[in-house]
C-alpha positions in Angstrom: 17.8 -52.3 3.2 16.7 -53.7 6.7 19.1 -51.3 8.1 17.7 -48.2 6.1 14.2 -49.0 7.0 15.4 -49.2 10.7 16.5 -45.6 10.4 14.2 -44.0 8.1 11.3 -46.5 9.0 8.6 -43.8 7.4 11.0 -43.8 3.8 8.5 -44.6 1.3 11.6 -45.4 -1.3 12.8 -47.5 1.3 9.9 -49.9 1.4 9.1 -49.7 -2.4 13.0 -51.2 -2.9 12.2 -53.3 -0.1 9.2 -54.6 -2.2 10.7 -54.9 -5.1 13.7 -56.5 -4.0 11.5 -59.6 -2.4 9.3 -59.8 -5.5 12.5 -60.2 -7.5 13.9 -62.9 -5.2 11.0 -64.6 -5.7 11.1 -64.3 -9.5 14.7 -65.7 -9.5 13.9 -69.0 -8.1 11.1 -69.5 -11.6 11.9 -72.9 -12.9 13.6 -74.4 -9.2 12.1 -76.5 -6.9 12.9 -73.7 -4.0 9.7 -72.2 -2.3 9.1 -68.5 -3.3 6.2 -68.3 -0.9 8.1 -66.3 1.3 9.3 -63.6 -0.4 6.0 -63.2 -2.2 4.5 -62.7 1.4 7.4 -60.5 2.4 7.1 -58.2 -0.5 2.9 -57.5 0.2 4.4 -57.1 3.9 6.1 -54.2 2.4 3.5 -53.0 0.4 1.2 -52.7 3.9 3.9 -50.5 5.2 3.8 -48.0 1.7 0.4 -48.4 2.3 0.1 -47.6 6.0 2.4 -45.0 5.5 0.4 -43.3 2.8 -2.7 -44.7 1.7 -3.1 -42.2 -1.7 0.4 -43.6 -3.0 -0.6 -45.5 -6.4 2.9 -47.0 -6.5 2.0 -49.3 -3.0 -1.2 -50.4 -4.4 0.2 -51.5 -7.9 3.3 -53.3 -6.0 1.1 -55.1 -4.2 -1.2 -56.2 -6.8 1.9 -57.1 -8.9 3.0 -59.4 -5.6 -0.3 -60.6 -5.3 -0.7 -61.7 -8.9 2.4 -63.2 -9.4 2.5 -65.1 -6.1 -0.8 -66.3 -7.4 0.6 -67.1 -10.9 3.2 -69.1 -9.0 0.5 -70.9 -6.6 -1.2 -72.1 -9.9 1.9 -73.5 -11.6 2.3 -75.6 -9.0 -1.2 -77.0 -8.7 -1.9 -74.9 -5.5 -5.4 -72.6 -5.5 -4.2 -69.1 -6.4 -8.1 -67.6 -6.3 -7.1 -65.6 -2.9 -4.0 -64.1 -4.1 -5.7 -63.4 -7.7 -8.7 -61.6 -6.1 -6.4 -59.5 -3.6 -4.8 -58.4 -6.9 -8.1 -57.2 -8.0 -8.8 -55.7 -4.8 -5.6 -53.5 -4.8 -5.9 -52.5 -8.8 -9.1 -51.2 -7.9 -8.0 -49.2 -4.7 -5.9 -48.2 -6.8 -7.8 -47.1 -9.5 -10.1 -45.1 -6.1 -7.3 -43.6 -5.4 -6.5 -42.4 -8.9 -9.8 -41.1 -9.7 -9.9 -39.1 -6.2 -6.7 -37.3 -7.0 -7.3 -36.9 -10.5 -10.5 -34.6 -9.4 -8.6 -33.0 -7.1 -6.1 -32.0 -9.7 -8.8 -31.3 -12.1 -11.4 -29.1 -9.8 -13.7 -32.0 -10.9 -13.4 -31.8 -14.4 -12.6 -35.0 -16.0 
C-alpha cells in the first residue's frame, strides 16, 4: 500500500485501506503485551490525508473517530488516560455528522 499511495498519493481508496489496515494491526495485538500505540496513530495519520484530500468524505471522519475511540479504549485498558483520544472521537463524529447534514440539504433543496 505504501507503494500505491506513492503513485496515486490523491487515491482516496488508497488511504481508507491504508487506515483500515493500521487499525486492524492494531486490533490484532488485543490480549499481548505488544504496543498498538503506533498503528493507532498511523491509522488517524491516514485519516488526515482522506481528510485533507476531501474534507466532505463521511467515510474519513468515521475512520478516524473509529481510530480515535479504539486507541482510547486501548489507552484505558491499560491504565493510561484515554480522555484525549475519546473526545477527538467526538470531535470527528460530529464533523461528521456537519458534513452529513450540509450534503443532505444540498441533496434535498433544503427540505429535510
Amino acid at each position: 500500500l505504501e507503494e500505491a499511495a506513492r503513485l496515486a498519493p490523491r487515491s482516496l481508496p488508497v488511504w481508507l485501506s491504508r487506515a483500515s489496515l493500521e487499525a486492524s494491526r492494531a486490533y490484532s495485538l488485543e490480549g499481548s503485551d505488544a504496543d498498538a500505540s503506533p498503528h493507532y496513530t498511523a491509522s488517524v495519520a491516514h485519516c488526515d490525508r482522506i481528510i485533507e484530500i476531501d474534507p466532505g468524505l463521511l467515510e474519513g471522519w468515521l475512520y478516524r473517530a473509529q481510530a480515535n475511540s479504539e486507541h482510547a479504549t486501548w489507552l484505558h485498558r491499560r491504565g493510561s488516560d484515554p480522555w484525549e483520544r475519546f473526545d477527538a472521537a467526538v470531535a470527528d463524529l460530529d464533523r461528521a455528522l456537519d458534513h452529513y447534514r450540509v450534503a443532505s440539504i444540498g441533496e434535498n433543496g433544503g427540505a429535510k
